[in-house]
N, C-alpha and C positions, 0 to 999 in steps of 0.2 A: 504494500500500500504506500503511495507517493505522498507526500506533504501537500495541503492547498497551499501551502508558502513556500516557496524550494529557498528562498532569501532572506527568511524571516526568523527572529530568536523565538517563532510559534510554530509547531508541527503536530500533526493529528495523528494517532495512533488506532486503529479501528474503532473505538470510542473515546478513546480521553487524549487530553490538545495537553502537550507538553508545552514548558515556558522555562524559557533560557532568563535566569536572573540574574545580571552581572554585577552582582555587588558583594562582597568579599564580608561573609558573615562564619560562626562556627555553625557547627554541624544542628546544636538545638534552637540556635536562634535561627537558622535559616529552616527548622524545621515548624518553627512557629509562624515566621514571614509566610511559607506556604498554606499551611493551616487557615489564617487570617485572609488574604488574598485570592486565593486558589483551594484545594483540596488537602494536598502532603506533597510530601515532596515526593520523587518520581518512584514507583516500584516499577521493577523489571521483571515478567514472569516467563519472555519465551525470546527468543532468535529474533523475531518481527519486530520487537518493541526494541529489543537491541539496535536496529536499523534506524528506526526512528528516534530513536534517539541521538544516532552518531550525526542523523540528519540534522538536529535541530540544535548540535554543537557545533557542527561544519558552518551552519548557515549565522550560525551566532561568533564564529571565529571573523568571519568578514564583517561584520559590525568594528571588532574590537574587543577583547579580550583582556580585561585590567591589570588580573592576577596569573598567570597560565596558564597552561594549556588545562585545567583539571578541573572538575564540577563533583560537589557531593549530590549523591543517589540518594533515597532513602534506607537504606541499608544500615543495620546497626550490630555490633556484636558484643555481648553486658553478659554471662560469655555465652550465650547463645546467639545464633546471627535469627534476626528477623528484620522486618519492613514498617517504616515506620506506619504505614498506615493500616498493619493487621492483618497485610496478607501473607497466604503462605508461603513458606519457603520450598517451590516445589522445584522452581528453576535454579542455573548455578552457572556462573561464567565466570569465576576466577582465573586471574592472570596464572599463569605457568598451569590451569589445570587444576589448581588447589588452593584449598581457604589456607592463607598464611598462620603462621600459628606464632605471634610474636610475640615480645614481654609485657605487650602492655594488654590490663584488661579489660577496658571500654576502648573500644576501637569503633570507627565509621568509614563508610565505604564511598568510592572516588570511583570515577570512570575520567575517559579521556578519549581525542581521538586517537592519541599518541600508541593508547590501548586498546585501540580496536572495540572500544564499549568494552573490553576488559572488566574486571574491580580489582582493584586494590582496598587495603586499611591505614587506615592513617590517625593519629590520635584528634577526638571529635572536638577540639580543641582548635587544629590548624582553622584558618579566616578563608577560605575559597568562594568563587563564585556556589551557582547550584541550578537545578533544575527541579519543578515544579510539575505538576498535573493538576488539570481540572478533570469531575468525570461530566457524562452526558448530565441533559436534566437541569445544569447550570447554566443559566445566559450568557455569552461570552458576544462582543459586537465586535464585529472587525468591519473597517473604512475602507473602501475602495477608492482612490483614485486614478481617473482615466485619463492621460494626453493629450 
């Protein structure tokens, strides 16, 4: 499924429109900015959403990009990994293949293009942009202008 933005920090995923937020918060406060705003921040459950995702960081890197190249997901690991908005963890794209297993114990999860939509952990602590989701059912208005 293709973006109705292919240039836009906005990308639709068979029902819910992903939002590139380029403002460099930690992991709970940008999971609150989402919350407030839009729905949570992004879960990821299959291949598809992977795509569109990468789509709606691709299209959000030609904007302008503050902090680098990396966006937190809603991904969390307290030490269980789940999503922040309660869905299951049925899907799994860690980089190298596997959930890292490192010293620290509250860890949150990154993706990138760099990573292919990868995830990494990273302490929920670092200031990064993020990505967002709204679902259906919510009113979202997008402007048209024509030449």
């Amino acid at each position: 499924m293709s973006c109705f933005f292919p240039l836009s920090p906005i990308c639709c995923s068979g029902w819910e429109i992903f939002y590139f937020v380029n403002q460099s918060l930690n992991w709970t406060e940008a999971q609150t900015y989402c919350r407030q705003k839009y729905t949570d921040l992004v879960t990821i459950r299959n291949s598809e959403e992977t795509n569109q995702l990468m789509n709606t960081l691709s299209s959000s890197i030609l904007k302008s990009w503050s902090s680098g190249p990396i966006a937190w997901l809603g991904l969390h690991r307290d030490p269980n990994v789940y999503w922040s908005d309660g869905s299951s963890f049925l899907f799994s794209n860690w980089y190298n293949g596997k959930i890292p297993l490192g010293s620290m114990r509250i860890v949150c999860g990154v993706t990138s293009i760099q990573l292919s939509g990868s995830w990494k952990l990273l302490s929920c602590e670092t200031r990064l942009p993020f990505v967002c989701y709204k679902l259906p059912g919510e009113w979202v208005f997008f402007f048209f202008y024509f030449l």
